[in-house]
VOVO-919082 format. One record per residue (C-alpha): z, y, x; residue in one letter. Coordinates in steps of 0.001 Angstrom, whole numbers, plus 524288, in hexadecimal, padded with zeros to 5 digits. Each point is the difference from the previous one (the first is absolute). Example, Ala and Ser with C-alpha at 12.3 -4.5 7.8 and 13.67 -1.06 7.14 Angstrom:
<pt zz="81E78" yy="7EE6C" xx="8300C" type="a"/>
<pt zz="7FD6C" yy="80D70" xx="8055A" type="s"/>
% end
This chain:
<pt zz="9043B" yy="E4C14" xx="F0055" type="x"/>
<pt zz="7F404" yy="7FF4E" xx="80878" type="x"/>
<pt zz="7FF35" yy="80358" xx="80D12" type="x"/>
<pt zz="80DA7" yy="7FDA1" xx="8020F" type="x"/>
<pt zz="80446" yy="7F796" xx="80ACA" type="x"/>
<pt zz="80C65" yy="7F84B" xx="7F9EC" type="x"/>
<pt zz="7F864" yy="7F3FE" xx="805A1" type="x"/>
<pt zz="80724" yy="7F1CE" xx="7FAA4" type="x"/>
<pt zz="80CA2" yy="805EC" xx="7FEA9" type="x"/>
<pt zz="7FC86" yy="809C7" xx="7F56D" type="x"/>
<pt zz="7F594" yy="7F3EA" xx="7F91C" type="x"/>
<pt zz="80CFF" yy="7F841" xx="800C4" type="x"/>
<pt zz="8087C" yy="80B00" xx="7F742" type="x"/>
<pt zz="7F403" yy="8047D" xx="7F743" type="x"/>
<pt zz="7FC44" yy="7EFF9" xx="7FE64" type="x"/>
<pt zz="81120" yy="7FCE6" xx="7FC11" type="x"/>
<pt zz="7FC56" yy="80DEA" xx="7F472" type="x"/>
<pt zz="7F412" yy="7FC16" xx="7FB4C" type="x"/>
<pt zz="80640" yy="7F719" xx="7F664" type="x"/>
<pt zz="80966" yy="80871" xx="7FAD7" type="x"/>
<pt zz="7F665" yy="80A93" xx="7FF53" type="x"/>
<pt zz="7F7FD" yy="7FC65" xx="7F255" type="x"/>
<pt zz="7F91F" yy="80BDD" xx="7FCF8" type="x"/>
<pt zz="7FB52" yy="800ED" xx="80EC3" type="x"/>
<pt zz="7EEF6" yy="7FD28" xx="7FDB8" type="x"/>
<pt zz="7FAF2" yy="80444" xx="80DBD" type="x"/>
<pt zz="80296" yy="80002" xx="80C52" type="x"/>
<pt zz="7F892" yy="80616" xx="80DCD" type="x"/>
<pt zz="80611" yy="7F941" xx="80C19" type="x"/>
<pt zz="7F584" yy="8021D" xx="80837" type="x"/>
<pt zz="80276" yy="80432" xx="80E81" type="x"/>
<pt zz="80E42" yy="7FD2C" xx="7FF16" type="x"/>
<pt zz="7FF89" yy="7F68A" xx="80C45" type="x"/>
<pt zz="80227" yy="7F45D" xx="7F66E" type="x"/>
<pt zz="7FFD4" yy="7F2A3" xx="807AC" type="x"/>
<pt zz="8016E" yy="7F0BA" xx="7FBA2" type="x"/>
<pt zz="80E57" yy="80172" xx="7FDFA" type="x"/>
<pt zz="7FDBB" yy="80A26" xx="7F773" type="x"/>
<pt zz="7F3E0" yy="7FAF6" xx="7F6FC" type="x"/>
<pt zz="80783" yy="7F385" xx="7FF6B" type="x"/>
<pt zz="80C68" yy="807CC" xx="7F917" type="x"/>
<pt zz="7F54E" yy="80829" xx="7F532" type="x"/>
<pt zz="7F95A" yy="7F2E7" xx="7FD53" type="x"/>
<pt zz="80D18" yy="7FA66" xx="7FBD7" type="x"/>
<pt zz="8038D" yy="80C83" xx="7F984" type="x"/>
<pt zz="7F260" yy="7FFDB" xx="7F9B5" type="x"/>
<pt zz="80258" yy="7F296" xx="7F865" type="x"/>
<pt zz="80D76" yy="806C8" xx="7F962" type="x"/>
<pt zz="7F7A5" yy="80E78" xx="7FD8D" type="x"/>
<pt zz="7F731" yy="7FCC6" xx="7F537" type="x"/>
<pt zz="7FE78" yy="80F89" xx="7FC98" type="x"/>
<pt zz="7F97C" yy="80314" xx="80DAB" type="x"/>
<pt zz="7F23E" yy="801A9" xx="7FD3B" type="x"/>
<pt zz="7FB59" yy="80396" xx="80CDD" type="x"/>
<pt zz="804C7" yy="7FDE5" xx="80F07" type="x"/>
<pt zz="7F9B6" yy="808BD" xx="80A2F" type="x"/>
<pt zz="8016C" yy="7F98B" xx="80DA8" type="x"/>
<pt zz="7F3BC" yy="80482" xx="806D4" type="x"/>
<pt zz="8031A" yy="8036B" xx="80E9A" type="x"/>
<pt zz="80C18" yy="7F9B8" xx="802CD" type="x"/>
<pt zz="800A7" yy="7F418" xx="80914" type="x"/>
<pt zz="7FEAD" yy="7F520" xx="7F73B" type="x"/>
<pt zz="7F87A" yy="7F167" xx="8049C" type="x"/>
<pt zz="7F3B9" yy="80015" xx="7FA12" type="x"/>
<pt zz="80212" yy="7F2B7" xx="7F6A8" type="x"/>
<pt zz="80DE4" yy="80530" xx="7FCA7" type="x"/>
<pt zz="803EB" yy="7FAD5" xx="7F3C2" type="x"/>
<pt zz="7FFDE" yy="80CE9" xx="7F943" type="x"/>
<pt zz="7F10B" yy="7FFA7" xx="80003" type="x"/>
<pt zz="80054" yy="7F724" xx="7F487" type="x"/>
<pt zz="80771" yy="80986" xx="7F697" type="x"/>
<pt zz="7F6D3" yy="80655" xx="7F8E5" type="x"/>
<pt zz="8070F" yy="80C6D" xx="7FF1E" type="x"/>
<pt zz="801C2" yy="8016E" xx="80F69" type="x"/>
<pt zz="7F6BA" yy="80844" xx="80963" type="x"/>
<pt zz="80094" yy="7FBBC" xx="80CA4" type="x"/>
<pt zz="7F2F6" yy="804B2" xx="8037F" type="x"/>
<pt zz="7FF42" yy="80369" xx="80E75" type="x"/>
<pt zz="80AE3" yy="7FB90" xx="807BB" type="x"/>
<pt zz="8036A" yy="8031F" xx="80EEF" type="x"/>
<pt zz="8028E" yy="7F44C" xx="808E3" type="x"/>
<pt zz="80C06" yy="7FBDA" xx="802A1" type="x"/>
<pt zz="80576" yy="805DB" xx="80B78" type="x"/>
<pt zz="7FDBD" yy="7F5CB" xx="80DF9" type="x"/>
<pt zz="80AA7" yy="7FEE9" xx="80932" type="x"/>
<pt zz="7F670" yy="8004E" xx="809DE" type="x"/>
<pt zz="8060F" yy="805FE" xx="80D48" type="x"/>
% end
C-alpha cells in the first residue's frame, strides 16, 4: 500500500483490521502521509496483531521518538517533518 496517500484516516481503518486480519505478516506504509494520529491508532492495533511481522512506515510524517520506534517489527526509518503552520 505504499505510496498511497490515505494519510491518518486510512492508518485509522487499516489499524481497527489489523486484528481481525491473522494471517496478515507484512505490511509497507511508507509514503502514505501517515501523521501522529495515525501511528498512535497502528501502535494500539499493533499490541492486538501478534501475526504482523513487519511494519513499513518509512516516509510518512511521524515525530521522531514516536512510540512506534520501540516495536521491533516497525520501520520508521526516515521520516518527513511534521508540517509548520508557519504563515
Amino acid at each position: 500500500l505504499s505510496a498511497n496517500p490515505f494519510g491518518d484516516e486510512g492508518a485509522w481503518s487499516l489499524a481497527w483490521a489489523l486484528p481481525s486480519s491473522p494471517r496478515l505478516t507484512a505490511l509497507d506504509l511508507s509514503s502514505c502521509e501517515v501523521g501522529l494520529d495515525g501511528g498512535d491508532e497502528l501502535c494500539e492495533a499493533l499490541r492486538d496483531a501478534p501475526a504482523l511481522a513487519a511494519l513499513d512506515l518509512r516516509g510518512n510524517r511521524l515525530p521522531d521518538r514516536h512510540e512506534l520506534g520501540a516495536d521491533a517489527r516497525v520501520d520508521l526509518g526516515f521520516q518527513r517533518p511534521p508540517p509548520t503552520n508557519d504563515s
